[in-house]
Residue, then its C-alpha position, 0 to 999 in steps of 0.5 A: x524833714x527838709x523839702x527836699x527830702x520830702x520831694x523825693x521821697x514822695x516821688x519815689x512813693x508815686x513810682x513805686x507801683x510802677x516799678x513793681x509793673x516793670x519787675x513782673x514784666x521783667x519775671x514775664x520776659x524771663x519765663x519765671x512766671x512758667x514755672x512761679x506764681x504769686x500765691x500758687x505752687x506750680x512747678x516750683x514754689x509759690x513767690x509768697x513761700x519764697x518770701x516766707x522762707x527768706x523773712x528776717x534774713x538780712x541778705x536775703x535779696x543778695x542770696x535770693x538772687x544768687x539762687x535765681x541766677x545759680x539755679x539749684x535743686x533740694x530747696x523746694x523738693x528734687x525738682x531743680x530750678x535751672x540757672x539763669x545765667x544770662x540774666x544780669x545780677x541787676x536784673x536777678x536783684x530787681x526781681x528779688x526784691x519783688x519776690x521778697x516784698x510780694x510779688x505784686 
């Protein structure tokens, strides 16, 4: 591996846990965690049955956020999930990414 390569990677390493801080802080901002915990079903379903359910699936971030920002009802039971349209795809695939890799 060049140095370079191994820089940024271990940089990238360095950040991470920073990244999944700014993720929760971005599903507290949004009101997720009203309705979502990371090991609980609540309102709607556990991050970690979320996960499950989207395992293997090679466009589970991209489906994942269109749900969040689609919203829906019969995934999870007749309780619906409301769209949440005003956040940004961006933001929708931040948190996807974060539910998909544990919610942590």
């Amino acid at each position: 591996m060049n140095h370079l390569a191994l820089c940024l990677s271990t940089t990238l390493l360095a950040f991470a846990p920073f990244a999944a801080q700014a993720n929760k802080a971005l599903a507290e901002k949004n009101g997720c965690l009203g309705c979502h915990a990371a090991a609980v079903k609540l309102v709607g379903p556990a991050y970690k049955d979320i996960a499950a359910k989207y395992a293997g699936q090679p466009d589970a971030t991209e489906m994942l956020a269109k749900s969040i920002r689609a919203g829906g009802t019969g995934k999870w039971g007749e309780m619906a999930m409301p769209a949440q349209s005003k956040l940004s795809e961006a933001d929708a695939k931040k948190l996807a990414v974060w539910i998909l890799g544990g919610a942590k």
